[in-house]
C-alpha positions as semicolon CSV with decimal commas, in nm:
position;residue;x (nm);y (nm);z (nm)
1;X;-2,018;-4,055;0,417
2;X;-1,830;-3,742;0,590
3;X;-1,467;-3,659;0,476
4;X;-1,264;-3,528;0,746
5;X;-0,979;-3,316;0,628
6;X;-0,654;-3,474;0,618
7;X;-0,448;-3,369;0,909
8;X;-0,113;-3,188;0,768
9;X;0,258;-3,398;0,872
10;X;0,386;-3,360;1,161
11;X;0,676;-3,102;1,149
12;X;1,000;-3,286;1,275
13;X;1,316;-3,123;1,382
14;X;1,671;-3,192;1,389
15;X;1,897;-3,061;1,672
16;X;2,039;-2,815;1,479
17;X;1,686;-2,705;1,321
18;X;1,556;-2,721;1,690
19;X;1,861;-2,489;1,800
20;X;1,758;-2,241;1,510
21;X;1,334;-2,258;1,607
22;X;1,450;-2,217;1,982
23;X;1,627;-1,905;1,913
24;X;1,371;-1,771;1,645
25;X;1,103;-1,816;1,955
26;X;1,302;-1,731;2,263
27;X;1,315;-1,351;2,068
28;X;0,933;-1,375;1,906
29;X;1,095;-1,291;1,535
30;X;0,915;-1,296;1,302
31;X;1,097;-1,252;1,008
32;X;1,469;-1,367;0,957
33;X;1,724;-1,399;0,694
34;X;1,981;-1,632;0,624
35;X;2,317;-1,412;0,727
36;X;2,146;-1,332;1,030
37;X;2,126;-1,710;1,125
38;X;2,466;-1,764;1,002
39;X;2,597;-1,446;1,232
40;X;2,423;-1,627;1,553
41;X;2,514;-1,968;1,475
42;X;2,917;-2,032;1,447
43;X;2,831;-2,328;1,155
44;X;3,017;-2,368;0,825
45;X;2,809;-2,152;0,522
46;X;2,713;-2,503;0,397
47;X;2,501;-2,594;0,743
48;X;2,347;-2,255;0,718
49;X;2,227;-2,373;0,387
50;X;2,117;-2,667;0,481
51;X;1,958;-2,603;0,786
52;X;1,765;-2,294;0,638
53;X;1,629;-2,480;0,416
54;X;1,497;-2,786;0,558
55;X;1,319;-2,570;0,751
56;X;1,181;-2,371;0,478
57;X;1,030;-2,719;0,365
58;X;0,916;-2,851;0,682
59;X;0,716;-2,546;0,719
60;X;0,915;-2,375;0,988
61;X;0,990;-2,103;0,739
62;X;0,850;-1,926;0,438
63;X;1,054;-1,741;0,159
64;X;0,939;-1,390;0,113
65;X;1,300;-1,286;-0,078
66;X;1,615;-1,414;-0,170
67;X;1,766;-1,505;0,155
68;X;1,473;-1,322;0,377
69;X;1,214;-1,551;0,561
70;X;0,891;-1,542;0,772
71;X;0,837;-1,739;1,101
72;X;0,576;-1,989;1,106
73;X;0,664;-2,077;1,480
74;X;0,480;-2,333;1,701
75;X;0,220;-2,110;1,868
76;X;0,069;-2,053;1,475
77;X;0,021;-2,412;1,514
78;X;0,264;-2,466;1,188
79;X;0,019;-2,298;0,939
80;X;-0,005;-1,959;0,856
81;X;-0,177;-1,773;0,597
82;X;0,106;-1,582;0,347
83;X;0,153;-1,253;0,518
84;X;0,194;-0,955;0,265
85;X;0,347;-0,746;0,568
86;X;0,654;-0,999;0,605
87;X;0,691;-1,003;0,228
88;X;0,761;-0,613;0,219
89;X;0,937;-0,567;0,517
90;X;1,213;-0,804;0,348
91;X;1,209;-0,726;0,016
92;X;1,452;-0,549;-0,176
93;X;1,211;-0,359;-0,396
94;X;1,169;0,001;-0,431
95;X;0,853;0,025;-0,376
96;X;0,543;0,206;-0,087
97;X;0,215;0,103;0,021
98;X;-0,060;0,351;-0,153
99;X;-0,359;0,451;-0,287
100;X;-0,636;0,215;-0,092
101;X;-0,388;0,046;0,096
102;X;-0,213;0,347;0,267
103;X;-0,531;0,528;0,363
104;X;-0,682;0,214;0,518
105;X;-0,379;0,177;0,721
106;X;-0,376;0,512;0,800
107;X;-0,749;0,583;0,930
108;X;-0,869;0,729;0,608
109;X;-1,125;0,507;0,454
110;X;-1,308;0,231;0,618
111;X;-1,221;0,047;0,258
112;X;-0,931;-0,226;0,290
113;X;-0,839;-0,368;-0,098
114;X;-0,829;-0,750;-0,067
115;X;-0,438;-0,752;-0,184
116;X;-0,207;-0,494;-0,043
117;X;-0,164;-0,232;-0,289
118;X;0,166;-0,131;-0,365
119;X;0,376;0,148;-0,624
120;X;0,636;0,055;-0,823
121;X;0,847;0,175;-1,093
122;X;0,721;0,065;-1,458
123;X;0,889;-0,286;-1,563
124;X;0,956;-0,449;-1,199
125;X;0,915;-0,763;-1,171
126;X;0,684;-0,929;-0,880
127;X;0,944;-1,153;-0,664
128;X;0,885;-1,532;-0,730
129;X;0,911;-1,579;-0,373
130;X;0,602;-1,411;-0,346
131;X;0,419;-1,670;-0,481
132;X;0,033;-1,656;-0,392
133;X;0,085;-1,379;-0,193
134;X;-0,210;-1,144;-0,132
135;X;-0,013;-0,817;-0,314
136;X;-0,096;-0,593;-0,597
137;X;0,168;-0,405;-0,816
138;X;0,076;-0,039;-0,949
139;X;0,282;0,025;-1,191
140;X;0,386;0,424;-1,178
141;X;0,568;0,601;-1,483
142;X;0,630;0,889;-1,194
143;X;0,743;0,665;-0,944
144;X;0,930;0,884;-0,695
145;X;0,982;0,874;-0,274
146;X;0,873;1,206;-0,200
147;X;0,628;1,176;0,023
148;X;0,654;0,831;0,177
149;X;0,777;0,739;0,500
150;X;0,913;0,477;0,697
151;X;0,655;0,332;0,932
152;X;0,615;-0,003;1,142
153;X;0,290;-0,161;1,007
154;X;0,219;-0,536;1,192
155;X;0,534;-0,600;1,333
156;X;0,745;-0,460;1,041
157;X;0,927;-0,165;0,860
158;X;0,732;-0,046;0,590
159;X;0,721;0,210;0,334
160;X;0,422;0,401;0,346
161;X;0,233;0,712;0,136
162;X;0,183;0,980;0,347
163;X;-0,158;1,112;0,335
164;X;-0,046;1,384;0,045
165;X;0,108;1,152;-0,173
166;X;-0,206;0,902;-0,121
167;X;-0,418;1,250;-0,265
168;X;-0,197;1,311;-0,577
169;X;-0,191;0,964;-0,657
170;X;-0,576;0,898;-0,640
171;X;-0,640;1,208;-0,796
172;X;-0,458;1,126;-1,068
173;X;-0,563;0,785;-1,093
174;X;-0,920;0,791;-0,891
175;X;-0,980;0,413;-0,987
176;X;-0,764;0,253;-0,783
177;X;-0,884;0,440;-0,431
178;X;-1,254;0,330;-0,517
179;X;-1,333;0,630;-0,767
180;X;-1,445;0,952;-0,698
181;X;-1,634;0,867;-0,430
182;X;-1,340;0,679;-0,262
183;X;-1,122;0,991;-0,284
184;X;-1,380;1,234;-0,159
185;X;-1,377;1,038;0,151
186;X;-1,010;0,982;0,181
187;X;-1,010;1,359;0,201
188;X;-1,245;1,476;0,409
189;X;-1,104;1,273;0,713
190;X;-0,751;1,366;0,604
191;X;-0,824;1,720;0,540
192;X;-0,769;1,876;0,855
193;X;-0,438;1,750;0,905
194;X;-0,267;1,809;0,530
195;X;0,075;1,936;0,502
196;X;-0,055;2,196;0,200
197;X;0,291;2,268;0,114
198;X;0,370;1,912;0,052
199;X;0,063;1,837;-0,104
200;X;0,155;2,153;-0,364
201;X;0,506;1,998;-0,429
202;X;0,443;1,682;-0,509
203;X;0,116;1,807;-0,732
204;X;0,376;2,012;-0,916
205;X;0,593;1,729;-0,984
206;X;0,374;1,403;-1,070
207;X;0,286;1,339;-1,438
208;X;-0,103;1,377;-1,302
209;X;-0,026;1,638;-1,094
210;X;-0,218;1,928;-1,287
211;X;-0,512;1,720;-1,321
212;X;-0,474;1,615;-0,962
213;X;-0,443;1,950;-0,792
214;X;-0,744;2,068;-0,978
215;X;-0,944;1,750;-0,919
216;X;-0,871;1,805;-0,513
217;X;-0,959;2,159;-0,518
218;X;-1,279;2,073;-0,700
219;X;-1,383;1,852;-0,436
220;X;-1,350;2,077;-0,125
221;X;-1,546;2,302;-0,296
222;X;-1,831;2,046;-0,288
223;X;-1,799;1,917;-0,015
224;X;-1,759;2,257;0,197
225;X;-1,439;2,240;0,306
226;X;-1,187;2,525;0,346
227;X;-0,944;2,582;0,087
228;X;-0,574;2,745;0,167
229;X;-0,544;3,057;-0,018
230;X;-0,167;2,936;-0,128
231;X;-0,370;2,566;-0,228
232;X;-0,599;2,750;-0,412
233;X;-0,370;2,922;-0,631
234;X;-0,187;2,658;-0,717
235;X;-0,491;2,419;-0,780
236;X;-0,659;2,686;-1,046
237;X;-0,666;2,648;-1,401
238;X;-0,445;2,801;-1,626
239;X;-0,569;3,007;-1,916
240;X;-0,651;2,722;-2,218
241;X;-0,660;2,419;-2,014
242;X;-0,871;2,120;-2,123
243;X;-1,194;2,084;-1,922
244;X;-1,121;1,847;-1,608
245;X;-1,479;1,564;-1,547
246;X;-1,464;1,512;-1,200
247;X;-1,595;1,115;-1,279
248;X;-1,524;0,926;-1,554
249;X;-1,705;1,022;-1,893
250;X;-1,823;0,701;-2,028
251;X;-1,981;0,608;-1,680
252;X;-2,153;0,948;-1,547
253;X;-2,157;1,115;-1,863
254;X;-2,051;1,477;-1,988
255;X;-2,337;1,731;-1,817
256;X;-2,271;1,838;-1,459
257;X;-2,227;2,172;-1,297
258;X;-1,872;2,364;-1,387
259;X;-1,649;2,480;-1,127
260;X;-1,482;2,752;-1,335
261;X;-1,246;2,833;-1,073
262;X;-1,035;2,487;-1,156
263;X;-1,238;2,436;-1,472
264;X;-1,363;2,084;-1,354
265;X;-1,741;1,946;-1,422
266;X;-1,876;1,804;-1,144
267;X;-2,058;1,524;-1,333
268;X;-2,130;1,348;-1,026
269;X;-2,313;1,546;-0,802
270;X;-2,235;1,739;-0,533
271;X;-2,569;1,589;-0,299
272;X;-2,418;1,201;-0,370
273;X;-2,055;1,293;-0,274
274;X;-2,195;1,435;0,033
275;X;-2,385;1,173;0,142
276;X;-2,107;0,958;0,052
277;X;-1,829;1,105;0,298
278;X;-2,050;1,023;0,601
279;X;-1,980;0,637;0,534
């Protein structure tokens, strides 16, 4: 015996739900919040209500934020999958797309995380709203907006890492950009187009940022690529700093060839992160 799948209910409208869809398509939104219905529509706050959400449970809608909705309109057929994009360009958080997630958007790995990976201050809570929603929080005790932008990703505003804060971020924390290997990639396609002074300044003020700067420098060493005499001295040890392992200990080990300019092992090797850029 075959089981066909069950065919989802038809989604029924009432004139004044219609009026709202008709308006929602005649302008392709697709995202919408309640005081901008009530603004267009010259109804009593109660109808608003009411109206918003019936649609919201008749599928018409879905709830990203308090009072912030997505579209599903008709030519989605009624069913959409739960778009992370929506969810951020309406939420309230303070938050930007990084690590992973901001180079892949921005041409700098080929490597797209399965949730959209996002930085947030340390104790935020994930929206309810966002329910099953493909989005990861990275918690960040140096949470800070220098260097992220504003930047229209699929049809909505979005806070974005710019490719020097997505470099002092992964430095610091290689692990969520793929490791070492992820990071070496993520700057050799971004490396010709670095704002050096930027990338100094926000080294200088993240809680990683030593490490980071170091951990960077390191790198273009390896792989070859020119280092900015004002980078450089920035990125170099200080007298009595603690050896820097370019990959984690407990996976690649402790022996590797030292860099003694930024007093970093390259535990690694340099032949695999070479081969690995070309990816």
């Amino acid at each position: 015996m075959v089981f066909e799948p069950a065919e989802p209910p038809a989604r029924t409208l009432s004139p004044r739900e219609a009026e709202v869809v008709a308006w929602l398509e005649s302008e392709r939104r697709r995202s919408v919040s309640s005081r901008e219905i009530a603004e267009h529509f010259p109804w009593p706050s109660q109808t608003v209500w009411h109206t918003v959400s019936n649609l919201a449970r008749k599928g018409w809608l879905t709830r990203t934020s308090r009072g912030h909705y997505e579209t599903v309109l008709a030519d989605t057929g009624g069913w959409a999958l739960p778009n992370p994009w929506a969810a951020l360009g309406t939420s309230g958080l303070r938050y930007y797309v990084g690590f992973q997630s901001a180079a892949y958007e921005r041409g700098l790995t080929p490597d797209r995380p399965g949730a959209v990976q996002i930085c947030v201050p340390s104790g935020t809570n994930r929206p309810k709203a966002w329910g099953e929603i493909p989005i990861s929080l990275i918690y960040l005790r140096s949470f800070a907006p220098a260097g992220v932008e504003q930047a229209e990703l699929h049809g909505f505003q979005i806070r974005l890492a710019r490719p020097e804060k997505i470099l002092i971020d992964a430095a610091g924390l290689p692990g969520r950009i793929g490791g070492i290997h992820g990071l070496a990639r993520v700057l050799d396609r971004a490396h010709p187009a670095l704002d050096w002074g930027l990338l100094i300044e926000l080294g200088e003020q993240a809680v990683r940022g030593r490490a980071a700067l170091r951990r960077i420098a390191a790198l273009m060493e390896i792989l070859d690529l020119k280092i900015p005499k004002t980078f450089a001295k920035h990125a170099q040890a200080h007298p009595g700093e603690s050896l820097l392992y370019l990959g984690e200990r407990r996976i690649f080990g402790a022996h590797g060839t030292r860099l003694p300019r930024w007093a970093v092992v390259d535990n690694i090797g340099a032949a695999a992160l070479r081969e690995e850029i070309i990816r």
